[in-house]
N, C-alpha and C positions, 0 to 999 in steps of 0.2 A: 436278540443276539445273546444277552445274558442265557439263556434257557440251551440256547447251543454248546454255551460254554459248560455247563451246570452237567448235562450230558456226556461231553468228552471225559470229563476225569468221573464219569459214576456217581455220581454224589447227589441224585437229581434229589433227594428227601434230607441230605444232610449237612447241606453249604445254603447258609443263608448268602442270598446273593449281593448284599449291600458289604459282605467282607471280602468279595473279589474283588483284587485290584493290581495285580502285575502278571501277564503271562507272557510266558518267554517259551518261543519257539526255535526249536534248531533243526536245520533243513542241510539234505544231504543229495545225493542219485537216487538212492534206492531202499533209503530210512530202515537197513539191517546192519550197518558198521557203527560210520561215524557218528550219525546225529543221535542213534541210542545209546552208545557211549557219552556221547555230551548231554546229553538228558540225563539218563544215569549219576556221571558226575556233579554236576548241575545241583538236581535233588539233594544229592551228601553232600557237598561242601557247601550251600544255603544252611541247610537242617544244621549244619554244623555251627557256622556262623549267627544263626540265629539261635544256637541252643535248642532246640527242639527235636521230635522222629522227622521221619519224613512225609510219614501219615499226618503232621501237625500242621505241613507249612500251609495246606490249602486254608485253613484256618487261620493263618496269618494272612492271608491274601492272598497268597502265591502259588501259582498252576507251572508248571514246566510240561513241555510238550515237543512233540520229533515228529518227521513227515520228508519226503522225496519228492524232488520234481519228477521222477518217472520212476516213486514206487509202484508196486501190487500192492493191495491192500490184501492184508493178513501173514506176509512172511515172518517167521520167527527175527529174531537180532541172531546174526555170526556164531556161532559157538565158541569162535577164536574171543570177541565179543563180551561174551556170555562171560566165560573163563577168565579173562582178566579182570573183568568187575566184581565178578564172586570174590576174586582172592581180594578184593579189598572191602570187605559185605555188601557188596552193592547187588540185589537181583535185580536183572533183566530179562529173565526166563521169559517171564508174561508179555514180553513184547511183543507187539502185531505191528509192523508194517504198514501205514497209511500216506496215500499222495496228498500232495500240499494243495489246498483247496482256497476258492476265494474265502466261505467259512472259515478256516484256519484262521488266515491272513488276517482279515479281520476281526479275528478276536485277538489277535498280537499283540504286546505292546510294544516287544521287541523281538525281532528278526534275526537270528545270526546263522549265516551262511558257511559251507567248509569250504568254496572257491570263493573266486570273482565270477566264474561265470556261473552258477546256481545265482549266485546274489543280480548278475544281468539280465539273466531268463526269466528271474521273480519280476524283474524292473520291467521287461519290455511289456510282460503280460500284465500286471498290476503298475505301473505306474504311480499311482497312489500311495502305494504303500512306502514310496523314497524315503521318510524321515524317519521309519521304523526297521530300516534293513540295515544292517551290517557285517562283516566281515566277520566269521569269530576270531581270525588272529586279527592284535592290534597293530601286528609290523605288516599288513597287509600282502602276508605272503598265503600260497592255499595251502590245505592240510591237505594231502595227496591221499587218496582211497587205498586203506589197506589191503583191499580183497584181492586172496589169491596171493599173498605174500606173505603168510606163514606169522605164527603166535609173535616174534619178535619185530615184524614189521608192522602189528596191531598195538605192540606194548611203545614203540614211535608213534604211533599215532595218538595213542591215549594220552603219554607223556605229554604231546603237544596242546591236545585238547583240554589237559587241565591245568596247562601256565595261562591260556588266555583264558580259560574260568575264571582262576583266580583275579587275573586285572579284570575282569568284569563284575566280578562282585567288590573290587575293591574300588572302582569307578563307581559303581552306583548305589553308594554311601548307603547298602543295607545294612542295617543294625537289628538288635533283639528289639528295639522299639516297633519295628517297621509293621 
């Protein structure tokens, strides 16, 4: 399993594998909006709060990763997307588009969904994976799919995507130790 992981983020010659130790996956429809957006954010504000790039964090343990219960695999991220994370340096150019796999799932540690029903579809299919799945919002409402609803219905969406980032990194007491 490690070897699979070691593979997803490239690194097959330069992540010793005994310093992985949290990946957090975020799952969407169609892993070109929201979950590379929350990927995206994710990366910057960890890297932030640990003080480090974001090239560093694999190095600190930490993998971040995005996937669709009925992506294609290879679509770019949105443009809309694209455009809003650039104006805060975040690239997302390089994103490919991949569906959520048992693989995936299993390298998880943590799970977070943009509905209930992505997080129910995960369930019925995977069952197993119940203690690692969660909602991204903590008021258990869903983040509604921007697509098709123009740069200012993605900049709602973003907005939303990174007040439950932040209760998530503030829940799970990562520090520059970590």
């Amino acid at each position: 399993m490690i070897v699979a992981i070691i593979q997803l983020v490239k690194f097959s010659d330069a992540v010793p594998v005994e310093s992985l130790s949290e990946m957090y996956l975020f799952v969407c429809t169609g892993n070109t909006c929201r979950s590379p957006m929350a990927e995206g954010l994710f990366r910057k504000l960890l890297s932030e709060k640990l003080e480090c790039s974001e090239d560093e964090l694999i190095d600190r343990g930490f993998m971040v990763a995005s996937a669709g219960i009925a992506a294609v695999r290879g679509s770019p991220a949105s443009s809309e997307s694209v455009e809003l994370l650039n104006r805060r340096g975040i690239d997302i150019r390089g994103h490919k588009s991949q569906p959520l796999t048992r693989r995936l799932l299993d390298q998880a540690d943590r799970i977070y969904t943009m509905t209930r029903s992505h997080r129910d579809s995960i369930l019925f299919d995977w069952p197993d994976s119940a203690n690692r799945i969660a909602l991204l919002a903590h008021d258990g409402l869903d983040i509604a799919d921007p697509i098709g609803g123009g740069i200012d219905e993605y900049a709602r969406c973003e907005a939303q995507i990174e007040k439950h980032i932040r209760v998530i990194l503030e829940e799970n007491l990562i520090t520059k130790s970590s």
